[in-house]
TORKOL-4160 file (C-alpha; in steps of 0.2 Angstrom, whole numbers, padded with zeros to 4 digits, m for minus):
84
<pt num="1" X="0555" Y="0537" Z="0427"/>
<pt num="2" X="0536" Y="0534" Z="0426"/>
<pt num="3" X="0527" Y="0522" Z="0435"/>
<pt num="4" X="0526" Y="0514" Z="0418"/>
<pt num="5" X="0542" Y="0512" Z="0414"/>
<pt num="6" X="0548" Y="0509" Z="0434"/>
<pt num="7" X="0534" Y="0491" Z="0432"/>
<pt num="8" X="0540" Y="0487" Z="0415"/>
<pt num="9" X="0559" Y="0489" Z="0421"/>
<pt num="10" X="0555" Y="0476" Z="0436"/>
<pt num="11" X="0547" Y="0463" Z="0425"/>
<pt num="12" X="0561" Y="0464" Z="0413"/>
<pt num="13" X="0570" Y="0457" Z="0428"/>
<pt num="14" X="0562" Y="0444" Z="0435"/>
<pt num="15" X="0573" Y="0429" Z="0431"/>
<pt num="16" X="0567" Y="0415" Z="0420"/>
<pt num="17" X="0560" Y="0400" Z="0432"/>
<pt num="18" X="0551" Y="0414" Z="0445"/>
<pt num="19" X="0536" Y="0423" Z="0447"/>
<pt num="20" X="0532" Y="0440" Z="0456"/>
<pt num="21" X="0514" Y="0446" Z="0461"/>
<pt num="22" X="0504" Y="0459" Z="0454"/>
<pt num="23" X="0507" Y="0468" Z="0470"/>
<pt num="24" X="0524" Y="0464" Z="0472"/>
<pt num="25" X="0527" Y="0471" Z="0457"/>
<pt num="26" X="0517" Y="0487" Z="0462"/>
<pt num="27" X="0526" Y="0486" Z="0477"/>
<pt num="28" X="0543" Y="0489" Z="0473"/>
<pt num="29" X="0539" Y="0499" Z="0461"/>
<pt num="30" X="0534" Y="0512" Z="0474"/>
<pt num="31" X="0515" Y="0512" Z="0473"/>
<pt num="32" X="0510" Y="0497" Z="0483"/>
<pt num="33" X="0489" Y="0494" Z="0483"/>
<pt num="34" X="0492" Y="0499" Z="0461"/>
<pt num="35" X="0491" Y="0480" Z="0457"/>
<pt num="36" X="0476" Y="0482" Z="0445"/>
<pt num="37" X="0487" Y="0496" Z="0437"/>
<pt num="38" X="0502" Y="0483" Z="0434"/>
<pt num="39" X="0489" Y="0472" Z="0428"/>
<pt num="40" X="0483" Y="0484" Z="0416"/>
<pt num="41" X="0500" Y="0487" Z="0410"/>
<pt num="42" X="0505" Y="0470" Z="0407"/>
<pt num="43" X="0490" Y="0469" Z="0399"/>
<pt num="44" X="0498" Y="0480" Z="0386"/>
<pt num="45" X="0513" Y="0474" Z="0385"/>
<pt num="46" X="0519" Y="0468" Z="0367"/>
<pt num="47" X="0536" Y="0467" Z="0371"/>
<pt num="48" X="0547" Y="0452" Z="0372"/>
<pt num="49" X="0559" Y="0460" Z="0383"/>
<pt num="50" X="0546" Y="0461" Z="0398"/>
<pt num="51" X="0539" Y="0444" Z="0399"/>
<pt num="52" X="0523" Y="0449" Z="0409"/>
<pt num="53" X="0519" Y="0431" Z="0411"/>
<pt num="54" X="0532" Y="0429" Z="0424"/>
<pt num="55" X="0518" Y="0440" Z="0435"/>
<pt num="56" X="0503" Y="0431" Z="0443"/>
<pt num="57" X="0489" Y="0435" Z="0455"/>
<pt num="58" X="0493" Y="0437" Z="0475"/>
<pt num="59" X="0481" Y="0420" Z="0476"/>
<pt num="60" X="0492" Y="0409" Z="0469"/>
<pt num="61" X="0481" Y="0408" Z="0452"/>
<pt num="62" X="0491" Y="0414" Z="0436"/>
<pt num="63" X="0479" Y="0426" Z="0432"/>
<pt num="64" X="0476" Y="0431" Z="0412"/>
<pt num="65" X="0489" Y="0432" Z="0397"/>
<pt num="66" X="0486" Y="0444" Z="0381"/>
<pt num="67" X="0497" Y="0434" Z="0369"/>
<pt num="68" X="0487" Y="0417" Z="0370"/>
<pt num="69" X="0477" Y="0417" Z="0387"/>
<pt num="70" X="0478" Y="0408" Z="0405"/>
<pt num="71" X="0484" Y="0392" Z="0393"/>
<pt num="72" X="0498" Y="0399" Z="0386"/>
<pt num="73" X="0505" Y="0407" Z="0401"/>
<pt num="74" X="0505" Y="0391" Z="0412"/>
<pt num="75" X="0514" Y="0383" Z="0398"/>
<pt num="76" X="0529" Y="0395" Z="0396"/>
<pt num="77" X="0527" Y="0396" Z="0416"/>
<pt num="78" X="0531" Y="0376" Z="0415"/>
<pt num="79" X="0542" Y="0376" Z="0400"/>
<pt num="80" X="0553" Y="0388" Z="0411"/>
<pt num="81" X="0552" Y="0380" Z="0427"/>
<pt num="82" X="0543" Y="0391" Z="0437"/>
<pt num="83" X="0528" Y="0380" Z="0441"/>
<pt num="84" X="0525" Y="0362" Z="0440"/>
């Protein structure tokens, strides 16, 4: 399994109402200090399976979204119960 595939495979299982780190994510996916890579990935991500707005910055800020900006993600982020 790519590193790719490990990222996309992690955020397809973060539970709706909870976030996970950039590094988290990177992290456990084996390669921990690739954050900006996860970012980048997420980045590309199109698919509703992987819902990469579910992945925020280590700071606590939510950190961009490529279907409809910072915005959009804190309102699904809301919608779902993950922030308030």
């Amino acid at each position: 399994m790519t590193f790719t595939e490990k990222v996309r495979d992690i955020v397809r299982r973060i539970p709706r109402g909870s976030v996970m780190t950039y590094a988290g994510v990177a992290k456990k996916a084996g390669v921990p200090g690739a954050s900006r890579a996860v970012g980048n990935i997420m980045a590309a991500n199109y698919d509703p399976k992987v819902p990469c707005h579910r992945v925020i910055r280590s700071d606590g800020k939510l950190g961009d979204y490529n279907r409809g900006g910072t915005a959009k993600k804190r309102a699904l982020l809301k919608t779902e119960g993950a922030i308030l």
